[in-house]
N, C-alpha and C positions, 0 to 999 in steps of 0.2 A: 841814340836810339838804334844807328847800325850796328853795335857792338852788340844788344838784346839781341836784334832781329840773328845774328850771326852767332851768336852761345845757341840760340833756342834751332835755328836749323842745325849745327852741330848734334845738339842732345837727339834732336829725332833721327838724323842719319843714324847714330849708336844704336837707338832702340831700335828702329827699322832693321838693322844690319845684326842685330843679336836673335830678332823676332825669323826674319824672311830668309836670312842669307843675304851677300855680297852682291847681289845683283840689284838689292832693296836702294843699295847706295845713288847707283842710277836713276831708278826712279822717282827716287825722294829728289836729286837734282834736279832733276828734266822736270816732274813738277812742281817744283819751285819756282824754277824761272817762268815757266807759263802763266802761273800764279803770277807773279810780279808783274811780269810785260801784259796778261791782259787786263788784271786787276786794275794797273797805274791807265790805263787805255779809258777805262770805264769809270773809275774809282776816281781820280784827279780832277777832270774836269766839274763832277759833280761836288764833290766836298771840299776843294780849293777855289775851283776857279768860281761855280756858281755865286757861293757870297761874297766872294769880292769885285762880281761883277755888280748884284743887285746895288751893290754900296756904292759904285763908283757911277752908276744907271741915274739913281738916288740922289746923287749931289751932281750930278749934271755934268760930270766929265766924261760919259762914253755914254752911245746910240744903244738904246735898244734892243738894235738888230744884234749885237753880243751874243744875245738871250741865245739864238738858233744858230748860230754858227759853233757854240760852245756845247751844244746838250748833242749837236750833229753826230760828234766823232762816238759818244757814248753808246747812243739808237744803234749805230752803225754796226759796232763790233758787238753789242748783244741781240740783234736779228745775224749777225753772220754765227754767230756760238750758236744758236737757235737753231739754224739749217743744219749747221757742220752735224751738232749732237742728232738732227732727224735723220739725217741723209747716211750717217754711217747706222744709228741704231735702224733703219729701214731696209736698208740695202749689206748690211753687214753686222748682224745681231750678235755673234758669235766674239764679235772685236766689241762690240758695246758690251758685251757682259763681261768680258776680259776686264774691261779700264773699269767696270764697275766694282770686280773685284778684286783690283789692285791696292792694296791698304795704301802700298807705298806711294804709290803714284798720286792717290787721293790725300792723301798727308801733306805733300810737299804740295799739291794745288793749295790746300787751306793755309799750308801756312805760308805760300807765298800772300794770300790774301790779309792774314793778318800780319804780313809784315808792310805790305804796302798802305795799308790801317795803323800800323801804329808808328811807320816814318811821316806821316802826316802831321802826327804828335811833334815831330824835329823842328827845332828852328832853322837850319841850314835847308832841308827837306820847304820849307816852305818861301825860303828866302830863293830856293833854287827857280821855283814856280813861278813864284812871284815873277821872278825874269823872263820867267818862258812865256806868263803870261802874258807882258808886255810888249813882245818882242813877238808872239804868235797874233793878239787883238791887240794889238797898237794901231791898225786902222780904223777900229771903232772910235777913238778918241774925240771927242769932240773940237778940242786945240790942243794945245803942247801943253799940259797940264802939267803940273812940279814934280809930283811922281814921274810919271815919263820922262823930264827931260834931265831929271837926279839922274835914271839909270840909265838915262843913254850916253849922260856924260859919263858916268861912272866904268860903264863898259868902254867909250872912245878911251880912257884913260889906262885901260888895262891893255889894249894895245903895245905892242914894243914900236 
């Protein structure tokens, strides 16, 4: 799935960079990555982590409390984009209409977004999570459940 997500940002730096000029290059980068890092912020906990929270809620190996620590991080960084986008378009309109009419810029946000949308699609992408998840809510746990204690030996074992 990295391999798409990495042809398909390539093809758009091209057209950006044929369409805008060499400076297009930049900003299809720079929004990309913003795409990724805030997309994967907002986008993961809800489309990974939630279902495999309710499942694991569901058959009685992890607290509830999951529920709010998990949907936290997402609330968090879409009221801070909320401010950021009022606070510059209020106090500096000039720079909000700038990034409004940056093609390139706007390009590279979406398709960071659709690439952190379709490494979701990834098994390695989900296997990644999966860890992060355990190892981020492994305090919910309700005892040492077999999934948990597969990858915490699995990780003691990757150790040198």
């Amino acid at each position: 799935m990295q391999t798409i997500i990495a042809l398909l940002f390539c093809l758009v730096v091209v057209v950006m960079v044929q369409a805008q000029g060499w400076f297009a290059s930049l900003w299809v980068s720079l929004g990309f990555l913003i795409g990724l890092f805030v997309t994967a912020r907002i986008a993961f906990p809800i489309l990974l982590g939630l279902p495999r929270a309710i499942r694991l809620v569901a058959s009685g190996e992890m607290r509830a409390a999951v529920y709010r620590r998990l949907l936290f991080s997402p609330v968090v960084w879409i009221v801070q984009l909320a401010v950021i986008v009022f606070l510059v378009g209020f106090f500096w309109p000039s720079a909000a209409a700038w990034f409004q009419r940056n093609d390139a810029l706007s390009t590279g946000l979406w398709l960071g977004l659709v690439g952190i949308l379709l490494s979701a699609l990834s098994k390695k992408s989900r296997a990644d999570f999966d860890a992060d998840f355990d190892r981020s809510y492994g305090q919910f746990y309700v005892g040492r459940s077999g999934r948990r204690r597969r990858h915490v030996s699995s990780y003691q074992s990757m150790k040198p």
